[in-house]
ZADO-1210 file (C-alpha; in nm, 4 decimals, padded with zeros to 6 digits):
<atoms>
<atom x="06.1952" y="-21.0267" z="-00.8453" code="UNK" pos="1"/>
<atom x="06.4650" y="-21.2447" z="-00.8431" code="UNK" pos="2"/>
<atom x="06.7821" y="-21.0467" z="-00.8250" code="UNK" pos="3"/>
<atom x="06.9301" y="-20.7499" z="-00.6455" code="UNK" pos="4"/>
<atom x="06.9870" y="-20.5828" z="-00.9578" code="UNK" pos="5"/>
<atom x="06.6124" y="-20.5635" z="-01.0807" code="UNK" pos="6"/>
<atom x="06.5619" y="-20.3542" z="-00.7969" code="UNK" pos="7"/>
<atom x="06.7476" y="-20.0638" z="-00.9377" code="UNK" pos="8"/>
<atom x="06.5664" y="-20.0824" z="-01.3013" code="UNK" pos="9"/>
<atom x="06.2457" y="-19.9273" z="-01.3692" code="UNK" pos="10"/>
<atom x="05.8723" y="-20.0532" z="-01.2514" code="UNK" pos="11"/>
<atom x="05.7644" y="-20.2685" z="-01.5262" code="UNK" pos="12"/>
<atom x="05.3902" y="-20.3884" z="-01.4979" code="UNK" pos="13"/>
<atom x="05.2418" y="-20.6589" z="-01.6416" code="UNK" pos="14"/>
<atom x="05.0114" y="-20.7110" z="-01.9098" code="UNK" pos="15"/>
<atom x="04.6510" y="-20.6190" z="-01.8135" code="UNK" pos="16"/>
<atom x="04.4937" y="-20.9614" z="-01.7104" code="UNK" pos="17"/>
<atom x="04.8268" y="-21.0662" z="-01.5544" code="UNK" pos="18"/>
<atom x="04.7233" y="-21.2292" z="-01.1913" code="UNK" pos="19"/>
<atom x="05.0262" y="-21.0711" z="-00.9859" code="UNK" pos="20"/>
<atom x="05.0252" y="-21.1055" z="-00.6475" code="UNK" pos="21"/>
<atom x="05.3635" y="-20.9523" z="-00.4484" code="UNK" pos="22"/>
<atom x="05.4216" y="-21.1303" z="-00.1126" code="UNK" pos="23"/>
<atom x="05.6115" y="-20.8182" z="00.0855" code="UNK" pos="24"/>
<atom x="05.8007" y="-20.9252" z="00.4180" code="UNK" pos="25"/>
<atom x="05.7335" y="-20.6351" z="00.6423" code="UNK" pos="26"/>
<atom x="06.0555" y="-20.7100" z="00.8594" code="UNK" pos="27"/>
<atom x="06.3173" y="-20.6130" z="00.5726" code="UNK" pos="28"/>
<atom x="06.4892" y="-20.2836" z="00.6084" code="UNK" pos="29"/>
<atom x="06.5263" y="-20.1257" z="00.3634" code="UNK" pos="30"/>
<atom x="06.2087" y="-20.2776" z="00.2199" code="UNK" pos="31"/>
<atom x="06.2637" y="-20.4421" z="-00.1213" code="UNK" pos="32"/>
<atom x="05.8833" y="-20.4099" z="-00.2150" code="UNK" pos="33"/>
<atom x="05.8484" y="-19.9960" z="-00.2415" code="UNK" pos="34"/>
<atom x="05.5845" y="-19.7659" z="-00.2579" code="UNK" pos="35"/>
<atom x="05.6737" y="-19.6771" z="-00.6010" code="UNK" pos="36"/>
<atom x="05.6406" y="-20.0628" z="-00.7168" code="UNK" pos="37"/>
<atom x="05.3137" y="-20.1023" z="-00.5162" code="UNK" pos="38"/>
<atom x="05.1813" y="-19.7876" z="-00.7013" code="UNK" pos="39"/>
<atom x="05.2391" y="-19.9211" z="-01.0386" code="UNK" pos="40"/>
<atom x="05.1303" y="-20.2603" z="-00.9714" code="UNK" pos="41"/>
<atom x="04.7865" y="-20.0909" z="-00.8388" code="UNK" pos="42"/>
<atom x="04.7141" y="-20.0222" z="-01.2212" code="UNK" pos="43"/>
<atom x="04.5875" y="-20.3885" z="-01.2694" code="UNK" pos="44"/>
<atom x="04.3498" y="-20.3073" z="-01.0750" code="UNK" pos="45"/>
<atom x="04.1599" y="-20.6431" z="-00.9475" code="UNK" pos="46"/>
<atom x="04.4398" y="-20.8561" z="-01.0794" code="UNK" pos="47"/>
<atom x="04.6818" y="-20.7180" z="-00.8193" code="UNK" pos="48"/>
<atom x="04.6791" y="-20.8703" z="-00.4977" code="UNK" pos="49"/>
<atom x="04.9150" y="-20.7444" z="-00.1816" code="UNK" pos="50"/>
<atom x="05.0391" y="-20.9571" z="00.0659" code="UNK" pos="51"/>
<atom x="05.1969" y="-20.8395" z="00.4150" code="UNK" pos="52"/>
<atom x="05.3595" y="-21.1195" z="00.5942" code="UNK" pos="53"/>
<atom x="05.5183" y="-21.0693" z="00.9191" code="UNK" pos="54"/>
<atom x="05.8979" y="-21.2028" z="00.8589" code="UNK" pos="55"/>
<atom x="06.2441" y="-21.1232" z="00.7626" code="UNK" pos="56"/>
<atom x="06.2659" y="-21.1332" z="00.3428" code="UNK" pos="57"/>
<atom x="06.2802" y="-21.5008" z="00.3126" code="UNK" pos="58"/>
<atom x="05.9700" y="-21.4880" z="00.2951" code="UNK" pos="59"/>
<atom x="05.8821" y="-21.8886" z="00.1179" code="UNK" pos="60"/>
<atom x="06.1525" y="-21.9970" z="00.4477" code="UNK" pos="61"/>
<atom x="05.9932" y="-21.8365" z="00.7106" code="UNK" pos="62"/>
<atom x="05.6446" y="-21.8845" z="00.6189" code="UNK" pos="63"/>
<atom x="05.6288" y="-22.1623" z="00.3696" code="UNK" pos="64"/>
<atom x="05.2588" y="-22.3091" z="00.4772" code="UNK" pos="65"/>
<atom x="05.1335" y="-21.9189" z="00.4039" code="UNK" pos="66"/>
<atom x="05.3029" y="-21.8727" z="00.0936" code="UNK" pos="67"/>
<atom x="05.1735" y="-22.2229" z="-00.0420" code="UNK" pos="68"/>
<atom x="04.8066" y="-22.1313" z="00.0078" code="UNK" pos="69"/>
<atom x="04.8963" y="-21.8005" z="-00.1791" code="UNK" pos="70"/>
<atom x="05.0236" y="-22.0001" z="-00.4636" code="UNK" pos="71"/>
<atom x="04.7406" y="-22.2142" z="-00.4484" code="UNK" pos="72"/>
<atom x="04.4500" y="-21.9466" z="-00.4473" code="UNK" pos="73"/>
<atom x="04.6105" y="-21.7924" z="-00.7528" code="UNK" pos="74"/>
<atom x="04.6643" y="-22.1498" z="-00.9671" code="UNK" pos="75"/>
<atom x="04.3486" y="-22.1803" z="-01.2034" code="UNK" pos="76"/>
<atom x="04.1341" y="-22.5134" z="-01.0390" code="UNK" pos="77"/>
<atom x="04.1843" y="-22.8349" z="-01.1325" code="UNK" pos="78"/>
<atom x="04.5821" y="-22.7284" z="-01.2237" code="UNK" pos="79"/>
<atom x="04.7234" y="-22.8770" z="-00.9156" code="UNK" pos="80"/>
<atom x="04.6642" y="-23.1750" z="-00.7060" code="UNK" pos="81"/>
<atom x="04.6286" y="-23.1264" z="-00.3483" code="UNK" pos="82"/>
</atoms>
């Protein structure tokens, strides 16, 4: 998500075979990442992937070495250069 405003709009999953992974900070009151979103996302079944990380919401600030390996684990290999 990149705005406020998607969080009032309905879940919207992707596509089957959609890699998603949601990186939730578990410091952010009210959470942005609900159960409601986690639920629906749980329908891709293997291609859903959770991530708790222990900081405020800026999540790629606080914890950029973290959220750089996530990105990384998810690229197909050989599509970066490391």
């Amino acid at each position: 998500m990149s705005y406020w405003s998607e969080l009032a709009r309905e879940v919207v999953v992707p596509p089957p075979g959609t890699a998603t992974t949601v990186v939730r900070a578990t410091r952010t009151s009210p959470p942005y990442v609900g159960p409601q979103l986690i639920s629906a996302l749980r329908q891709l079944g293997p291609d859903f992937q959770l991530v708790d990380i222990d900081c405020d919401h800026m999540v790629a600030q606080a914890r950029p070495a973290e959220v750089a390996a996530l990105i990384r684990d998810r690229l197909p290999v050989g599509s970066w250069r490391g």
